[in-house]
C-alpha positions as CSV (number, residue, x, y, z in Angstrom):
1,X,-2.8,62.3,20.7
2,X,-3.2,64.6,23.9
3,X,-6.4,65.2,25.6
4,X,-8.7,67.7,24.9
5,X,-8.0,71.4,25.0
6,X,-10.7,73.8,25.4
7,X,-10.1,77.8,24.5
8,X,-11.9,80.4,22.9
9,X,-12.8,80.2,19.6
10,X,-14.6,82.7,17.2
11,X,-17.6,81.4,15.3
12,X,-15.6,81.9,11.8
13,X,-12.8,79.3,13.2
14,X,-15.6,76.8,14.4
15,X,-17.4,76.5,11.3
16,X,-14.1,74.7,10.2
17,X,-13.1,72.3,13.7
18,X,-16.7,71.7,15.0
19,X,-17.5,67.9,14.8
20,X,-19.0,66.6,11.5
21,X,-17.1,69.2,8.9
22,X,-16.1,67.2,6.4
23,X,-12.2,66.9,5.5
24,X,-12.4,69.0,1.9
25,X,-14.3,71.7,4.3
26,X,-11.2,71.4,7.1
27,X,-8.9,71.5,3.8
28,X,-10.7,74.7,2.8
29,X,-10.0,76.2,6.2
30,X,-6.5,76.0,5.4
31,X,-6.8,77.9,2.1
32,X,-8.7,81.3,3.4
33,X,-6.7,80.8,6.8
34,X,-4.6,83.8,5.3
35,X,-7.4,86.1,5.1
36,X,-8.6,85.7,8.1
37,X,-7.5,87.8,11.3
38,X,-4.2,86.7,12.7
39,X,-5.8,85.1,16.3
40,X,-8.0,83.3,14.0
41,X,-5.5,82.5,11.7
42,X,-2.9,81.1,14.1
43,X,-6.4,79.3,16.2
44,X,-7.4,77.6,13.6
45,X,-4.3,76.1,12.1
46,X,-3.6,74.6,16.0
47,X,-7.2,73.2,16.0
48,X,-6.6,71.7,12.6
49,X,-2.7,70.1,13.9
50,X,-5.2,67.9,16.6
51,X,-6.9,66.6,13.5
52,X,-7.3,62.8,13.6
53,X,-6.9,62.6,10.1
54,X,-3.6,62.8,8.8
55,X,-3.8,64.1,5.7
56,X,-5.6,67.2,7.6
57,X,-3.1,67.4,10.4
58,X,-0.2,67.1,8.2
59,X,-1.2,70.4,6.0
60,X,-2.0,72.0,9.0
61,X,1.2,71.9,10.2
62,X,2.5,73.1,7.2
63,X,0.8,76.1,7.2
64,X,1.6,76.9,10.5
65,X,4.7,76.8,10.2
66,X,4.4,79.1,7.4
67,X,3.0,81.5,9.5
68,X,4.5,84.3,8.7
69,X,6.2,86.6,11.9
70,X,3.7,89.8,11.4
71,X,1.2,87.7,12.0
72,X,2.4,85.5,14.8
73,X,3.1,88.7,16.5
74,X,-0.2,90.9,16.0
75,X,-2.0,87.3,17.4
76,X,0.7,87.5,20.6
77,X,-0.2,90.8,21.0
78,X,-3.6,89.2,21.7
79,X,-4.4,89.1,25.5
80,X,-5.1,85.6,27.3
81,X,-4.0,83.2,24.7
82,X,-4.1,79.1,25.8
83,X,-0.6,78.1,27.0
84,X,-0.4,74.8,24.6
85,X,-1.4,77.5,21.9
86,X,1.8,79.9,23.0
87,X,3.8,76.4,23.5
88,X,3.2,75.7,19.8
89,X,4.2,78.4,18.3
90,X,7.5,78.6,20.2
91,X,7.8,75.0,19.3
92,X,7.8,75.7,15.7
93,X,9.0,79.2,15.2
94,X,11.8,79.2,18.0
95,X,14.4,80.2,15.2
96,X,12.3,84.1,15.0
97,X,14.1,86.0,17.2
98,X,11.3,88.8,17.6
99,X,8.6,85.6,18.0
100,X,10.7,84.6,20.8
101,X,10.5,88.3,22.5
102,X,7.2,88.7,22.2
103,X,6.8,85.2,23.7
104,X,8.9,85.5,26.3
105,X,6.2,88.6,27.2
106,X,3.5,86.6,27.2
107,X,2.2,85.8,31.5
108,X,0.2,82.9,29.7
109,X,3.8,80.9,28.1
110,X,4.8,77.7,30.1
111,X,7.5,77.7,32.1
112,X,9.5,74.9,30.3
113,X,8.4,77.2,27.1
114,X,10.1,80.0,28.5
115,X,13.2,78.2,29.5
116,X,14.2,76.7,26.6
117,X,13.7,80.4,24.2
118,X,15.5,82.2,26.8
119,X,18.3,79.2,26.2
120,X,18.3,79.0,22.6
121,X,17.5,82.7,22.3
122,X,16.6,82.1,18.4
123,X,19.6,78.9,17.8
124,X,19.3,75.6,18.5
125,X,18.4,71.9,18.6
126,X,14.7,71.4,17.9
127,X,13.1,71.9,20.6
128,X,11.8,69.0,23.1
129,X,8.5,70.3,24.6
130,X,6.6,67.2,24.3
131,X,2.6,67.3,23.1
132,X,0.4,69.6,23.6
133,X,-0.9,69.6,27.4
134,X,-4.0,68.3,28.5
135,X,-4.7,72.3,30.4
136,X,-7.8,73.7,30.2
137,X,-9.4,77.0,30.2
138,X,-12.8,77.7,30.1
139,X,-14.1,79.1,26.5
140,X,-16.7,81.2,25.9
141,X,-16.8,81.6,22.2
142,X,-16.9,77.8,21.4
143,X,-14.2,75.3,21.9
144,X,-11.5,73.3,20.2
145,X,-11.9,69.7,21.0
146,X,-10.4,66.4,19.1
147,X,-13.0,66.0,16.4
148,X,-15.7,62.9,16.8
149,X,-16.1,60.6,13.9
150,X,-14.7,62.1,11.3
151,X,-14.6,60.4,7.9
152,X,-11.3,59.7,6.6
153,X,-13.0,57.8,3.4
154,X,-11.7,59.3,0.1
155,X,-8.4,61.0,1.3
156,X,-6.6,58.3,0.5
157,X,-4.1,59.3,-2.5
158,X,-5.8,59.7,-5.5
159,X,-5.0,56.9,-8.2
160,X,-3.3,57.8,-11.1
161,X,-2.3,55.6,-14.0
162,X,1.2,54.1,-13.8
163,X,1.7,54.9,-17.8
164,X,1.3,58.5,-16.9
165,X,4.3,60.9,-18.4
166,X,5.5,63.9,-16.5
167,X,3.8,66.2,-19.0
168,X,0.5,64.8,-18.3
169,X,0.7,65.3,-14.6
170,X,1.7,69.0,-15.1
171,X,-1.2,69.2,-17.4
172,X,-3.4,67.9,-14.6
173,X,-2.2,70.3,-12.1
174,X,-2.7,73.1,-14.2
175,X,-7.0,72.1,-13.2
176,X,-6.1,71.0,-9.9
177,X,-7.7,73.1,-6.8
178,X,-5.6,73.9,-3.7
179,X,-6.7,71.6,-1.8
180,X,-6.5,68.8,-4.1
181,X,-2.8,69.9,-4.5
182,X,-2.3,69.3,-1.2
183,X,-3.8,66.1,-0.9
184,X,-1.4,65.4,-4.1
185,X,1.6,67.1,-2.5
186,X,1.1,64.7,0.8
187,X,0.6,61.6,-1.0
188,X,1.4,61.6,-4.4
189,X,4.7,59.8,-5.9
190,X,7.9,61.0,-7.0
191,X,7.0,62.7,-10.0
192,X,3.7,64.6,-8.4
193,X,6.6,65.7,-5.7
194,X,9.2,67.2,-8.1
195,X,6.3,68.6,-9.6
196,X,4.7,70.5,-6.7
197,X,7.7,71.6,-5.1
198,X,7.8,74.4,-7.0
199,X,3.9,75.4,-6.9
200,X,3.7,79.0,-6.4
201,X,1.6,78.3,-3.2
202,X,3.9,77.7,-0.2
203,X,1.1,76.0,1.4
204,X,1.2,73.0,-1.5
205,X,5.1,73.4,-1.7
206,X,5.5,73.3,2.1
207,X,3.0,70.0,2.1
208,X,5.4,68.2,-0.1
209,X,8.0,67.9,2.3
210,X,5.4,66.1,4.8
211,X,5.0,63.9,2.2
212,X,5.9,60.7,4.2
213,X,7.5,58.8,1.4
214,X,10.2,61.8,0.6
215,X,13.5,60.7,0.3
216,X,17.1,61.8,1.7
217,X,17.7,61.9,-2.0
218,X,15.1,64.2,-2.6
219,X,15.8,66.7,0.1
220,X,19.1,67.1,-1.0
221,X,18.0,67.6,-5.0
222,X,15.6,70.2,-3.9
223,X,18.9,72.0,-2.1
224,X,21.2,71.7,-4.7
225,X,18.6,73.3,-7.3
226,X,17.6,76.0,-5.2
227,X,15.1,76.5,-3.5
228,X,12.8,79.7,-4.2
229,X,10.6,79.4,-0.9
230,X,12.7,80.0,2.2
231,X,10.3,78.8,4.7
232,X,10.9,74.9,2.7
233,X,14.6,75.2,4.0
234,X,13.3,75.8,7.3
235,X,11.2,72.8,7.6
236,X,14.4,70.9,6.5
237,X,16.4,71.9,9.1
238,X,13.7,71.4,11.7
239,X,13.5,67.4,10.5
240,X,15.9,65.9,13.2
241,X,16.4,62.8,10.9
242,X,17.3,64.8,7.9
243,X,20.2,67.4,9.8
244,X,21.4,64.2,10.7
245,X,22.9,63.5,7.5
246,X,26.2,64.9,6.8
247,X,25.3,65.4,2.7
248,X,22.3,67.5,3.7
249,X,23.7,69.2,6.4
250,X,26.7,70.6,3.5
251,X,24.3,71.8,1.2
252,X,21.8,73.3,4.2
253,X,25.2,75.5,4.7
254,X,25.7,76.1,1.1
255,X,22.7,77.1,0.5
256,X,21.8,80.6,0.8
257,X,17.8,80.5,1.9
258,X,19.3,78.7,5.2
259,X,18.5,81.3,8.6
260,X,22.2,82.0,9.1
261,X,22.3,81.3,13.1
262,X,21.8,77.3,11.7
263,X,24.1,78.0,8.9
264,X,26.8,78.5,11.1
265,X,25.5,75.6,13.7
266,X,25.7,72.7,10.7
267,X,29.2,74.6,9.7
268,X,30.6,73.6,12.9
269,X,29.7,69.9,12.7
270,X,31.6,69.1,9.1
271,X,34.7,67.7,8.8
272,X,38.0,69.7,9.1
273,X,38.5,69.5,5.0
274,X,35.3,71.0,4.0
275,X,35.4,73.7,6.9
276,X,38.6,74.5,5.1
277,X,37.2,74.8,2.2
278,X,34.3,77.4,3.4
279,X,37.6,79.3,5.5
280,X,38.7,80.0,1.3
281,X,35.7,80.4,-0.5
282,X,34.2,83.6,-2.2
283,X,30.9,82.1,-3.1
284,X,29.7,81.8,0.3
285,X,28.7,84.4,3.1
286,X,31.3,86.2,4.3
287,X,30.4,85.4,8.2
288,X,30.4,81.6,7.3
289,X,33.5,82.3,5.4
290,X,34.8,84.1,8.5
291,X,33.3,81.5,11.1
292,X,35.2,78.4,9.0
293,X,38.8,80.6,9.6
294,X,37.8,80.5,13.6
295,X,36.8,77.0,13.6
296,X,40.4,75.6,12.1
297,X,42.2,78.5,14.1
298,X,40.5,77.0,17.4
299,X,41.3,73.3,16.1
300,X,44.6,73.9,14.9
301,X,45.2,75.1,19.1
């Protein structure tokens, strides 16, 4: 982890990152983040990604990249905002064209920020910014620091009997709280996975797929199905390790939750029969189906 950062916090986003909250409270955060003000919102989400505990950080990035682009943008219209706080966001959301305009506004954005949106402009590898900074700005409200002693004791994933069925899982997630969802959806097995991938809450569903034990398999089973939250597909292709492999990157193309621009990126890198394939099909976008007739026109030249 980076140094510390130091910026202006309210008192409602301290109550959550100040040393000594305990980790259900930081989980909590994450739940009423949405009903908080957007500058608060957005705040307290990058506070909560400098978490020492994992399980913390982990949903906290989910949620922020979850944020949704209304609220990104009423925060950027916020004057003064930290650099590393304006270098997060266009690390995560630089697929948002209008996230990257009203960034690329912003006198506070890094330079190496503003390079690399004004070269992507919205399409692109992932981008390699590197950690948040070690800048500092003087805060007035309070401060976001790396917590001190924080106790990690009892997030580690909660035991459940091997004989359990399926059924009796669902049954238990029917009492389960968001936040013990989460912990579930970032630790838990197989079945608790396939389970709370489809929880109506894109915070639990999104936390599934920083579920470090996920497999290749899975990602592409969770594809194929369909997937009903769009903002999981994004996470996918922003997993360099995943886009890596070929299977995924087909079904990342064939499915129709994917942001086109990357679409049309993972199009380009399949073989010459499948692209062929696309060139034909009716049951595929038509700009896809277009872009696959260019593709073997320019590699039949």
């Amino acid at each position: 982890m980076s140094g510390k950062i130091k910026l202006r916090i309210s008192p409602g986003v301290a109550a959550f990152v100040k040393p000594g909250v305990p980790n259900d409270e930081k989980l909590r955060g994450l739940e009423i983040a949405g009903s908080m003000i957007p500058v608060d919102q957005v705040t307290l989400l990058f506070c909560l990604m400098r978490d020492p505990v994992s399980l913390v950080k982990d949903a906290a990035a989910v949620a922020f990249g979850l944020l949704s682009a209304e609220s990104l943008l009423t925060c950027l219209a916020t004057p003064e905002l930290h650099p590393s706080l304006l270098d997060a966001i266009a690390r995560v959301h630089y697929t948002t064209p209008v996230v990257i305009a009203a960034l690329l506004r912003c006198p506070e954005l890094s330079p190496a920020a503003g390079e690399f949106l004004r070269s992507v402009a919205g399409v692109g590898d992932a981008p390699d910014l590197g950690e948040v900074d070690d800048r500092q700005s003087s805060g007035e409200i309070g401060t976001c620091d790396e917590p001190d002693g924080v106790d990690s004791e009892g997030l580690e994933e909660t035991p459940v009997d091997g004989d359990d069925e399926y059924l009796s899982k669902y049954q238990m997630i029917q009492t389960m709280g968001i936040s013990e969802k989460i912990k579930m959806a970032l630790t838990g097995d197989k079945e608790w996975r396939s389970i709370l991938i489809n929880d109506n809450n894109k915070l639990v569903s999104g936390s599934v797929i920083k579920n470090p034990r996920i497999t290749d398999g899975e990602i592409l089973k969770i594809l194929k199905v369909g997937v009903q939250n769009d903002e999981i597909v994004r996470l996918i292709c922003a997993n360099k390790e995943w886009v890596k492999n070929y299977t995924i990157r087909k079904a990342l193309v064939d499915c129709p939750k994917t942001p086109l621009p990357l679409a049309l990126r993972f199009l380009s890198s399949l073989n010459e029969k499948e692209i062929a394939g696309y060139a034909k099909s009716k049951n595929i976008s038509s700009v896809i189906s277009t872009q696959a007739k260019r593709i073997i026109l320019a590699r039949k030249r």
